[in-house]
C-alpha positions in Angstrom: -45.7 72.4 119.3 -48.4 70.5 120.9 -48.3 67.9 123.6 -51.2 67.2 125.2 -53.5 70.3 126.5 -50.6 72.5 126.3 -49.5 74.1 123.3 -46.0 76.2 123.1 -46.0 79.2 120.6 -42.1 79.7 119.1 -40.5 82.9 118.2 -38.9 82.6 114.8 -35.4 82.6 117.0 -36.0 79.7 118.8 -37.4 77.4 115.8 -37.3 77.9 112.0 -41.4 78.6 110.7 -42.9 76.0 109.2 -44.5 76.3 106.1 -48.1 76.2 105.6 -49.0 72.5 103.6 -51.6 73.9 101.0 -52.9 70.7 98.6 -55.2 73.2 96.4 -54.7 76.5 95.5 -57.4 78.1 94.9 -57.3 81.1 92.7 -60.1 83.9 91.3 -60.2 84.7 88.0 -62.5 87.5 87.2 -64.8 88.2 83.5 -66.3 91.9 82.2 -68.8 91.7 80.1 -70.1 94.8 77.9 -73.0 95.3 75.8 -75.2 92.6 77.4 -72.7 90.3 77.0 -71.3 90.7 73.3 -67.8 91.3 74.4 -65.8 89.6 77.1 -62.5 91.0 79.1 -60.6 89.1 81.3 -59.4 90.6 84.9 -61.2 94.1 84.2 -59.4 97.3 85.9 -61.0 99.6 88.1 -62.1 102.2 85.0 -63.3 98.6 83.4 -65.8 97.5 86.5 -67.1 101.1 86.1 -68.9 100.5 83.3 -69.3 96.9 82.5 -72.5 94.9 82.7 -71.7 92.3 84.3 -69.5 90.3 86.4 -68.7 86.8 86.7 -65.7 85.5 89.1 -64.2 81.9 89.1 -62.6 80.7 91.6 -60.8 77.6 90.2 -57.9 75.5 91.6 -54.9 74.1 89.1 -56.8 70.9 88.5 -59.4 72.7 86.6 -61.8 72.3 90.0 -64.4 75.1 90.3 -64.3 76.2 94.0 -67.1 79.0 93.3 -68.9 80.9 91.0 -70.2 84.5 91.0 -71.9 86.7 88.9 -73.5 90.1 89.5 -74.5 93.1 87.7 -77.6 91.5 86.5 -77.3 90.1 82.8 -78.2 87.2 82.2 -75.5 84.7 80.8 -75.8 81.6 78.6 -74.2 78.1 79.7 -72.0 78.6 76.4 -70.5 81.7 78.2 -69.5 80.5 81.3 -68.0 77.4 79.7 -66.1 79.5 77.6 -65.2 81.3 80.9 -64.2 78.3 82.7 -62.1 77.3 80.3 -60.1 80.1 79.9 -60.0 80.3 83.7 -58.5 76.8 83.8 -55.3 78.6 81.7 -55.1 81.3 83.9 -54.8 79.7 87.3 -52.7 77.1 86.0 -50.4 80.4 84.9 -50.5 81.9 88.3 -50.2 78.7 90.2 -47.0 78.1 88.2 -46.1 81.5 89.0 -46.7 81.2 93.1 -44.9 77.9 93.1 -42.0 79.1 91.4 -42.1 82.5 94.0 -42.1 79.7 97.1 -39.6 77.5 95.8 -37.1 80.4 95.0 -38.3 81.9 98.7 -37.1 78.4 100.2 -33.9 78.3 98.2 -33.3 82.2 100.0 -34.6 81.5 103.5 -31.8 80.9 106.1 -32.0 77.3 107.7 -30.5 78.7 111.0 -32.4 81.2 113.3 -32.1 84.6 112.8 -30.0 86.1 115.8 -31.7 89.9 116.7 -29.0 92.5 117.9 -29.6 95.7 119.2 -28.4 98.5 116.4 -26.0 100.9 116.9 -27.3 104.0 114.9 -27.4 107.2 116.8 -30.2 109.6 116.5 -30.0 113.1 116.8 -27.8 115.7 114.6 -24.7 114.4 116.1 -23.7 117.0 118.5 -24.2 115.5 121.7 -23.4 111.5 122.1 -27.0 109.8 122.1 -26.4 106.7 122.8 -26.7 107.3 126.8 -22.9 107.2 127.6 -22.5 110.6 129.2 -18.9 110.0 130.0 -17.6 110.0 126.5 -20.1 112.7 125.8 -18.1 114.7 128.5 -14.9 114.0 127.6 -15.5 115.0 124.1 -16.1 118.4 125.3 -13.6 118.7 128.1 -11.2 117.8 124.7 -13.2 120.1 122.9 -13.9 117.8 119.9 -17.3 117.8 120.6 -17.8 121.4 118.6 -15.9 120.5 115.5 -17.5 119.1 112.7 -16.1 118.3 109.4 -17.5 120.1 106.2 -17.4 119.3 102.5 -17.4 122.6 100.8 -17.5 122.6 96.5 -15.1 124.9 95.2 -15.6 125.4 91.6 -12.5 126.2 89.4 -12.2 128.3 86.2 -11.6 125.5 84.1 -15.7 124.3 85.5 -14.5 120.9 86.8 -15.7 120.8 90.6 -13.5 119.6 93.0 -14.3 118.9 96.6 -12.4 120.1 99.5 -12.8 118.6 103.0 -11.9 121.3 105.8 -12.8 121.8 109.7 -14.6 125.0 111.2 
């Protein structure tokens, strides 16, 4: 929050986040082209870049506005190509932007409305012998009682008739 000069940064415990308001989404659509241009792929893989020609990137937001416009590799393109470019870059980002909206709303939908509460965990680390978790008195006890050097073991015993059958027993 802000109020004035000062400006008071919340942990997601103390306040819920609130989402970023984004009015235009802009997103990049990317164009191959082989053989000077003859042939045309849209979003090329890695293997693809490799050995196209040429590049040509629009970035273009859902209401068919061109943010930017790239080429490189160093062909020279007509103004029928790039229209044809833009246009099917217009489908695409209207595709994804569908996509990403229906992600956020279904992320809303999920999101808890009350803070998260952090509590400490209670695993214990180590191969269980000894009590970990820094309470040497019931690590003591345990071996004044002796329980501390028993473990419990699952040993397979296979039969003659080949089913296996488990058999818990203490060493």
């Amino acid at each position: 929050s802000v109020q004035g000069d000062e400006v008071t940064l919340y942990t997601p415990e103390e306040r819920d986040p609130v989402p970023l308001s984004i009015h235009h989404m802009p997103i990049c659509v990317s164009f191959a082209f082989f053989q000077q241009g003859t042939y045309l792929l849209v979003d090329p893989n890695e293997r693809e870049e490799r050995v196209m020609d040429g590049l040509l990137v629009i970035a273009m937001n859902k209401h068919r506005e061109i943010c930017t416009i790239q080429s490189s590799g160093g062909i020279m393109l007509l103004k029928d190509q790039v229209l044809r470019c833009s246009k099917i870059a217009g489908v695409k980002v209207a595709e994804i932007t569908e996509l990403i909206l229906k992600a956020l709303e279904n992320d809303q939908k999920v999101s808890v409305s009350t803070p998260v509460l952090w509590t400490p965990g209670t695993a214990q680390i180590g191969e269980g012998v000894e009590n970990s978790w820094g309470d040497l008195e019931d690590s003591e006890k345990e071996d004044d009682e002796g329980g501390g050097d028993q473990a419990i073991i699952l040993d397979s015993i296979k039969m003659d008739t080949g089913v296996e059958v488990s058999d818990i027993g203490s060493q």
